[in-house]
NUTI-233461 format. One record per residue (C-alpha): x, y, z; residue number from 0. Coordinates in steps of 0.5 Angstrom, whole numbers, padded with zeros to 4 digits. Example, Ala and Ser with C-alpha at 12.3 -4.5 7.8 and 13.67 -1.06 7.14 Angstrom:
2
[loro [0025, -0009, 0016], 0] [loro [0027, -0002, 0014], 1] 
***
This chain:
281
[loro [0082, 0089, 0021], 0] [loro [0075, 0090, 0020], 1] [loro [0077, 0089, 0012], 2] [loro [0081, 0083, 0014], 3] [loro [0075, 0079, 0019], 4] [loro [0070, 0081, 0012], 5] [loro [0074, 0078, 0007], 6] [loro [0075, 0072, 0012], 7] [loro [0067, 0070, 0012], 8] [loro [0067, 0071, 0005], 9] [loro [0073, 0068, 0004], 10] [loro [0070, 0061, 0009], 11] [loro [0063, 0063, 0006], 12] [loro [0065, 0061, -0001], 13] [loro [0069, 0055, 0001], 14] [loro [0063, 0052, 0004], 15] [loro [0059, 0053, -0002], 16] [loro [0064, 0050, -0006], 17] [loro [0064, 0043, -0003], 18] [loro [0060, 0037, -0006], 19] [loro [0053, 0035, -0002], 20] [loro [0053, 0028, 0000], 21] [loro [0047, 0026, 0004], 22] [loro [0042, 0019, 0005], 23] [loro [0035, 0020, 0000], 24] [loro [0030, 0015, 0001], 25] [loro [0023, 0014, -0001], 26] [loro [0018, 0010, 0004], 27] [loro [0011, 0009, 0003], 28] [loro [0008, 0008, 0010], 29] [loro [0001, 0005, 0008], 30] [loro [-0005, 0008, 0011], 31] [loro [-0009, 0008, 0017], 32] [loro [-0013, 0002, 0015], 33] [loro [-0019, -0001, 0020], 34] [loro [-0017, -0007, 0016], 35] [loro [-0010, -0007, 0018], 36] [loro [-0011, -0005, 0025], 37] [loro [-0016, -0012, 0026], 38] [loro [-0009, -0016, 0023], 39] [loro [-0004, -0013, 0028], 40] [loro [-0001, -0008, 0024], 41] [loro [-0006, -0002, 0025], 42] [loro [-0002, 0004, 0025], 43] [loro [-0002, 0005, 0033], 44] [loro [0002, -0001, 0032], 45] [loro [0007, 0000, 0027], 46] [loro [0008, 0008, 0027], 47] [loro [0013, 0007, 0032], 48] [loro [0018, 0003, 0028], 49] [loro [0015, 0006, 0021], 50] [loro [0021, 0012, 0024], 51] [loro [0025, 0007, 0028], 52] [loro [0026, 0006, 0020], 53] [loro [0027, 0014, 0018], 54] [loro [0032, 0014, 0025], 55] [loro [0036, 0008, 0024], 56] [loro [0038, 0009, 0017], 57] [loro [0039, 0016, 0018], 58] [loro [0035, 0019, 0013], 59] [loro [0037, 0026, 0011], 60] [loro [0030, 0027, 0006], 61] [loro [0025, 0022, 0004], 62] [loro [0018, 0023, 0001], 63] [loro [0013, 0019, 0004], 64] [loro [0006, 0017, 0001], 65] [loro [-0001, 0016, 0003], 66] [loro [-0001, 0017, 0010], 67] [loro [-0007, 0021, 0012], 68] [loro [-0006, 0028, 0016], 69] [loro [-0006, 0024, 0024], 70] [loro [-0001, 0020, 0022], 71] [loro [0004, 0026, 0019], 72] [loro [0002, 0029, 0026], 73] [loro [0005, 0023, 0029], 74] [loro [0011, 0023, 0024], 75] [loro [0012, 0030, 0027], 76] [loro [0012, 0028, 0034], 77] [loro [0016, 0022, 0033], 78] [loro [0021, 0026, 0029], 79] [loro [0024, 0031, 0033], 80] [loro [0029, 0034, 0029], 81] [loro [0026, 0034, 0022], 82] [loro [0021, 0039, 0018], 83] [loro [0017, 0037, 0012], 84] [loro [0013, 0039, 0007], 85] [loro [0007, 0037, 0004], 86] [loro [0000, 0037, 0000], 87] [loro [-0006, 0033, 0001], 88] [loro [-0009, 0027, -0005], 89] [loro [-0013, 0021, -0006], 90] [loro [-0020, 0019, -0008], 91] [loro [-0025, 0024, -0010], 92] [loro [-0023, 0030, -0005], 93] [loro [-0017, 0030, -0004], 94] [loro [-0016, 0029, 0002], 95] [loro [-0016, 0021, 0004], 96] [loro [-0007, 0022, 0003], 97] [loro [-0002, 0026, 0004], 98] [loro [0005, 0026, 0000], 99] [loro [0010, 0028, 0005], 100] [loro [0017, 0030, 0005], 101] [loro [0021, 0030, 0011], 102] [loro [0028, 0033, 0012], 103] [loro [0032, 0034, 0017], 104] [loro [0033, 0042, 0020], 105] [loro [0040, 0042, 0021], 106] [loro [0041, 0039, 0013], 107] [loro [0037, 0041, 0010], 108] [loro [0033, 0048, 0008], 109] [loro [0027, 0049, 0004], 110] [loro [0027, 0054, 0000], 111] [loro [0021, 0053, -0004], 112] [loro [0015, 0048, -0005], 113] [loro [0010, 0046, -0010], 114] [loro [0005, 0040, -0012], 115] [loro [0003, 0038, -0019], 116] [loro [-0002, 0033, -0022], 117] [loro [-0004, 0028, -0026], 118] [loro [-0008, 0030, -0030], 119] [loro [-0008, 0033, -0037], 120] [loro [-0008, 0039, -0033], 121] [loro [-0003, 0039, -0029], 122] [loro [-0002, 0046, -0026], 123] [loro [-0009, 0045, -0023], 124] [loro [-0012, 0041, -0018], 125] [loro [-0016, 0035, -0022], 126] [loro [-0016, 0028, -0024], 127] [loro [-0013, 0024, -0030], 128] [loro [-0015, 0021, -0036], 129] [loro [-0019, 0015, -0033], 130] [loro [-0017, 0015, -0025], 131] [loro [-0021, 0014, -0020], 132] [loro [-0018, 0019, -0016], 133] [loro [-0013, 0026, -0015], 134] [loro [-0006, 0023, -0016], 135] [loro [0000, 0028, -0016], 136] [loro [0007, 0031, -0014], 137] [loro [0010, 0035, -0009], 138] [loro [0016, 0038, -0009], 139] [loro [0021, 0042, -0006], 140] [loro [0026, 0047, -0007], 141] [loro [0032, 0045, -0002], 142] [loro [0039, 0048, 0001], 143] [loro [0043, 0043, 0004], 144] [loro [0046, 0047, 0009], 145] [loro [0053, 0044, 0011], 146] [loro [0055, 0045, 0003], 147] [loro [0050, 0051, 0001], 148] [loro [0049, 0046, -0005], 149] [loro [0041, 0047, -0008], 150] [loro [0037, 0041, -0011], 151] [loro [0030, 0039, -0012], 152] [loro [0027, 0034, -0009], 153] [loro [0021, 0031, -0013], 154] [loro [0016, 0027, -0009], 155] [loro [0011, 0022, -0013], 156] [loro [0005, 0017, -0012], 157] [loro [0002, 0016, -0018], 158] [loro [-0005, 0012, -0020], 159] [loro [-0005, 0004, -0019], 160] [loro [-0010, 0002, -0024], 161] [loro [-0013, 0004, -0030], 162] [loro [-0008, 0004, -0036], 163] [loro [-0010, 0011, -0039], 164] [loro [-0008, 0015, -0033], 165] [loro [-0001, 0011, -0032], 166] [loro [0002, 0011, -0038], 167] [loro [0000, 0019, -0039], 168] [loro [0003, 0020, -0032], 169] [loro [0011, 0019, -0034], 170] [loro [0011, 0025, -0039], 171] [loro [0008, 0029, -0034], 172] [loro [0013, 0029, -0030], 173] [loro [0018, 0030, -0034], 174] [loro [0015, 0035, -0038], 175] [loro [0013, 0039, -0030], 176] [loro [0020, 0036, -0028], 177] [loro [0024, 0040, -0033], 178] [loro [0020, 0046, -0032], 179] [loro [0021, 0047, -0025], 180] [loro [0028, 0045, -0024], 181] [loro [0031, 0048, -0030], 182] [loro [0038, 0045, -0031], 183] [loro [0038, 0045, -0022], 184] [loro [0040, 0037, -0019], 185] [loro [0033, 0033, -0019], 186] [loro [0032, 0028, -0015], 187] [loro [0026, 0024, -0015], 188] [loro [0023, 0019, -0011], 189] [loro [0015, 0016, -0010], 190] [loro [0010, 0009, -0011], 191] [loro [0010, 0010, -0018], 192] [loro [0006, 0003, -0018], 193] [loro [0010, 0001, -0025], 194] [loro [0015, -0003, -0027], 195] [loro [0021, -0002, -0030], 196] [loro [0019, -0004, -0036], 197] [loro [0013, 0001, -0037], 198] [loro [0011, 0006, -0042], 199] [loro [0010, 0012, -0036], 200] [loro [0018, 0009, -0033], 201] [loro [0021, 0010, -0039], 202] [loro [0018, 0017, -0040], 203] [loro [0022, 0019, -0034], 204] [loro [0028, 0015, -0036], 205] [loro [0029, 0019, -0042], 206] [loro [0030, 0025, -0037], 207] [loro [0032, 0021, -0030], 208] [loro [0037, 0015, -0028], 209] [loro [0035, 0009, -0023], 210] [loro [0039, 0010, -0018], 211] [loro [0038, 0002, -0018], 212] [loro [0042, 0001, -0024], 213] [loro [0047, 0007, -0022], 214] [loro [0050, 0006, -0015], 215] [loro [0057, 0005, -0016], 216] [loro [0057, -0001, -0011], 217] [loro [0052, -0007, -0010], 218] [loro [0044, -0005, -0009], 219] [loro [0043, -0008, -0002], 220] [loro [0037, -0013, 0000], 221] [loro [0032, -0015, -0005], 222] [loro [0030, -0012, -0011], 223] [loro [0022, -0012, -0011], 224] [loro [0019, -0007, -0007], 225] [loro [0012, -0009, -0007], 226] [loro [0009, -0013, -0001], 227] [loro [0002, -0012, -0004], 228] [loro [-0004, -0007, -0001], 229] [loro [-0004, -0009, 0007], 230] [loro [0000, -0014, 0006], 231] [loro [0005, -0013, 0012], 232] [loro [0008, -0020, 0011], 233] [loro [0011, -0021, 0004], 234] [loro [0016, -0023, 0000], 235] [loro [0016, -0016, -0005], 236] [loro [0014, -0019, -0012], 237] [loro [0016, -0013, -0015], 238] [loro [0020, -0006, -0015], 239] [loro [0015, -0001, -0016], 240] [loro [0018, 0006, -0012], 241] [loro [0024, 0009, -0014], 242] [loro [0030, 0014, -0013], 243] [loro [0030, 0017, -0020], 244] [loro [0036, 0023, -0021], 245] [loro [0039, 0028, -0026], 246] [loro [0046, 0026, -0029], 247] [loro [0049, 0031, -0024], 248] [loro [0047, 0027, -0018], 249] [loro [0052, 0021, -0017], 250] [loro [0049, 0015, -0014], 251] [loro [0053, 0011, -0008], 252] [loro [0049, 0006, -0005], 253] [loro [0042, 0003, -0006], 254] [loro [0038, -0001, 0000], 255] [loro [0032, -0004, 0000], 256] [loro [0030, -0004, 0007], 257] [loro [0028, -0011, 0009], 258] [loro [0027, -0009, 0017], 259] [loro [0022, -0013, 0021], 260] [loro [0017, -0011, 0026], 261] [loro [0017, -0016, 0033], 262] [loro [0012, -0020, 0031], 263] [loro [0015, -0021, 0024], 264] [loro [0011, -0017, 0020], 265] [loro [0014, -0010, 0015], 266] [loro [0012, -0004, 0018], 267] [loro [0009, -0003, 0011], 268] [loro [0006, -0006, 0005], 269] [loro [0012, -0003, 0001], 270] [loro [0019, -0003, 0003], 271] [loro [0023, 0004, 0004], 272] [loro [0029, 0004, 0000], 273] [loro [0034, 0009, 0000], 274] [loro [0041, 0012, -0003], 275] [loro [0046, 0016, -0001], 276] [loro [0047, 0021, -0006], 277] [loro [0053, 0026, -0008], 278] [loro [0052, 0033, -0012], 279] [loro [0059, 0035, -0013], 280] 
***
């Protein structure tokens, strides 16, 4: 009988890892804590609230968010109970102005291993890149998603906005760490890329990855851009600037760019969340 119980958990053990992984990947900038904003309207107190009523509403199952500060992953905590997350600091000269932060939920997803990389020439060390003016990075996880046991990598990228140098050098390195790291494991990548589709450092990553945009097997939902512009809480987006890339063993299901609105009319960001639900067979 003893044999017979072992060979059943075995059995149901193996089954469970052999069935796909279907879950919701988002990408979310959640701006942050700016005085400026907060003289406006859309301070963070006023917008934490509905910045994880977004999380919530659209059942994000993991998501990297970008710039906000140490107070505000608290809050983040805080306002979403059941989920974990995984992040590194950045921004300006210390480092210390931003974090990048994956969020997941417990009961999906296990992390099993994390990491950061920077822009920069020397990506494996803390630095900053080529002619930015501050630390840029990737942060990323190793993660299990526990209903199929099926492991992938979630990459989560917010990359410097302005000088020339430094953005277009940037792709390649995260290809390069990309394909170091993850192996021949599914990726998925996501961030404030702070380029267009069109741009030397996108086309890097496209030699390696896929716009889930362009490869949804249904029609992307809502507006394309994703950009409100920094501390604009109003719009309209003018161009798309975050991105979900994946691997060719990641099948994309569904994009939506995510236009929810606060009461007083404004987006609870300066850039709209978007979020794809993914399959890894």
């Amino acid at each position: 009988m003893k044999r017979l119980l072992a060979a059943a958990v075995v059995l149901m053990t193996l089954v469970g890892c052999s069935r796909k992984a279907e879950f919701n990947a988002a990408s979310f900038n959640i701006r942050y804590a700016s005085s400026a904003d907060a003289k406006q309207g859309d301070g963070w107190d006023e917008r934490k609230d509905d910045v994880a009523q977004v999380i919530l509403k659209y059942d994000f199952d993991i998501v990297g968010t970008q710039e906000g500060n140490k107070g505000q992953i608290e809050d983040m905590k805080q306002l979403l109970p059941d989920y974990d997350c995984t992040g590194h600091p950045y921004g300006g000269k210390t480092g210390t102005s931003h974090t990048a932060t994956i969020f997941y939920k417990r009961d999906v997803m296990e992390c099993l291993e994390q990491g950061t990389f920077w822009y920069s020439p020397t990506p494996e060390v803390e630095s900053i890149g080529w002619d930015a003016t501050d630390l840029r990075l990737c942060h990323w996880g190793l993660f299990r998603h526990k209903p199929s046991g099926k492991e992938f990598y979630f990459f989560n990228s917010h990359l410097y906005w302005k000088l020339e140098v430094a953005r277009a050098n940037s792709g390649r390195v995260h290809v390069d760490m990309i394909k170091k790291i993850a192996g021949d494991k599914p990726v998925i990548s996501v961030g404030d890329f702070n380029s267009e589709e069109d741009t030397k450092q996108v086309k890097d990553i496209l030699e390696v990855l896929g716009d889930s945009y362009r490869l949804t097997s249904t029609p992307p939902q809502g507006c394309e851009s994703t950009n409100l512009g920094g501390g604009n809480f109003i719009g309209p987006a003018y161009n798309r600037i975050d991105f979900i890339f994946v691997s060719d063993d990641v099948d994309v299901n569904s994009y939506i760019t995510i236009e929810d609105k606060r009461e007083n009319g404004h987006y609870p960001s300066d850039h709209l969340p978007i979020v794809s639900r993914v399959r890894i067979e």
